[in-house]
C-alpha positions as CSV (number, residue, x, y, z in Angstrom):
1,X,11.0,-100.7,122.3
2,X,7.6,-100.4,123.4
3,X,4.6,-102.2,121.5
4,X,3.7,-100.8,118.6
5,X,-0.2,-100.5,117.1
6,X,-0.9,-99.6,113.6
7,X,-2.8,-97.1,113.1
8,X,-4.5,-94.7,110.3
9,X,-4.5,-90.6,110.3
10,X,-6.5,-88.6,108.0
11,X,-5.9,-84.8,108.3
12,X,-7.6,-82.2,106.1
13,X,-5.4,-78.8,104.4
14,X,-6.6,-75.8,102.9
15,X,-7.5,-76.4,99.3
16,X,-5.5,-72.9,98.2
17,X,-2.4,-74.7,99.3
18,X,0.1,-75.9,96.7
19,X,1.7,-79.0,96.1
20,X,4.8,-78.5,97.5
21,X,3.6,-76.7,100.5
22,X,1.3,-79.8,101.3
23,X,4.0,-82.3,100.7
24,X,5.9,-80.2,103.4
25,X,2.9,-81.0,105.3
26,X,2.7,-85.0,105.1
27,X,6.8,-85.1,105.4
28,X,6.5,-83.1,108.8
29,X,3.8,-85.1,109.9
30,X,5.8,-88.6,108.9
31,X,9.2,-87.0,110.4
32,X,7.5,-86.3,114.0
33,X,6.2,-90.0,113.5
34,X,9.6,-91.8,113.1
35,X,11.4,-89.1,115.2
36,X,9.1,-90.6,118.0
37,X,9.9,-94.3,117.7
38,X,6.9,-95.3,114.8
39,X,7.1,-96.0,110.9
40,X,5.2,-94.7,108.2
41,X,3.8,-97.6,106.1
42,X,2.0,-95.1,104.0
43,X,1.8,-91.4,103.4
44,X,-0.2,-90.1,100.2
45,X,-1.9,-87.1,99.2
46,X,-5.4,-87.5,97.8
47,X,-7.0,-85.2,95.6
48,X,-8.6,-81.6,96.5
49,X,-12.2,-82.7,97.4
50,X,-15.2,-80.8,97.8
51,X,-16.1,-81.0,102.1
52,X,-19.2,-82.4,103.2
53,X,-19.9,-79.1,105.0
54,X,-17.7,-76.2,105.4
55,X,-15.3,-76.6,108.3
56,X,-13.8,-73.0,110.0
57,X,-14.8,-71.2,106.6
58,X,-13.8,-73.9,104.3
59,X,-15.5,-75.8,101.7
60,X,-12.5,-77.6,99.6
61,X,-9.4,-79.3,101.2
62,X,-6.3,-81.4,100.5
63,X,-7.2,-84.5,102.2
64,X,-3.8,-86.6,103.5
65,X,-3.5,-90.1,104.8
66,X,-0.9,-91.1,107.1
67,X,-1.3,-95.3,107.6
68,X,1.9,-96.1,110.6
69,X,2.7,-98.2,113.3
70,X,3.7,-96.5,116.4
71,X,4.1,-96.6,120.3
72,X,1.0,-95.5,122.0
73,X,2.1,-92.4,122.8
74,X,2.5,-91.4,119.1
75,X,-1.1,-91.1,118.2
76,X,-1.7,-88.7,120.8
77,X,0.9,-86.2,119.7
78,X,0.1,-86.5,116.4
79,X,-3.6,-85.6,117.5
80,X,-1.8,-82.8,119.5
81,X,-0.2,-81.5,116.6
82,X,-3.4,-81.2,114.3
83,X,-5.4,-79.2,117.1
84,X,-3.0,-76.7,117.6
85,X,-1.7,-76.2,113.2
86,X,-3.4,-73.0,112.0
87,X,-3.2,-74.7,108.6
88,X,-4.8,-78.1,109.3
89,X,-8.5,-77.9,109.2
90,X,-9.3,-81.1,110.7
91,X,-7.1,-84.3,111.3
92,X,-8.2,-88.0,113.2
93,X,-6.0,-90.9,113.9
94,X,-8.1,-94.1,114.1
95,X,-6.5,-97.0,115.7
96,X,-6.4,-99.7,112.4
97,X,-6.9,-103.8,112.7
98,X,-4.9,-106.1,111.0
């Protein structure tokens, strides 16, 4: 197995989006993570929060938090993935210490 890093994502939803739709959401995101070789340490839902500035006609949004270890190439995909979803507003994966 290659080395693993652990690392943090934070992705944005659409605040009209209900529950179960954005649990969908954080289980698809954790299944392409462990499909590819990583585990999911954490993966929450936070509440609907107002946005610091709207973002592609937004102003609220579910935030989710994603906090895995993971091959290298795992990270990029992921980053991949939130570019290319219609639904996801905006989504980062930082590279976490410790």
């Amino acid at each position: 197995m290659s080395h693993q890093r652990n690392y943090e994502a934070l992705y944005i939803l659409p605040a009209n989006l209900d529950d179960a739709t954005v649990a969908a959401h954080v289980e698809k995101h954790k299944k392409l993570i462990e499909d590819n070789g990583g585990k999911v340490d954490l993966a929450e839902k936070w509440d609907k929060r107002k946005l610091a500035y709207p973002i592609k006609g937004h102003t609220e949004g579910n935030y989710c938090l994603l906090h895995f270890s993971a091959p290298a190439t795992v990270p990029a995909e992921l980053s991949r993935q939130f570019r290319i979803s219609d639904e996801v507003i905006r989504g980062r994966v930082f590279l976490r210490e410790g």
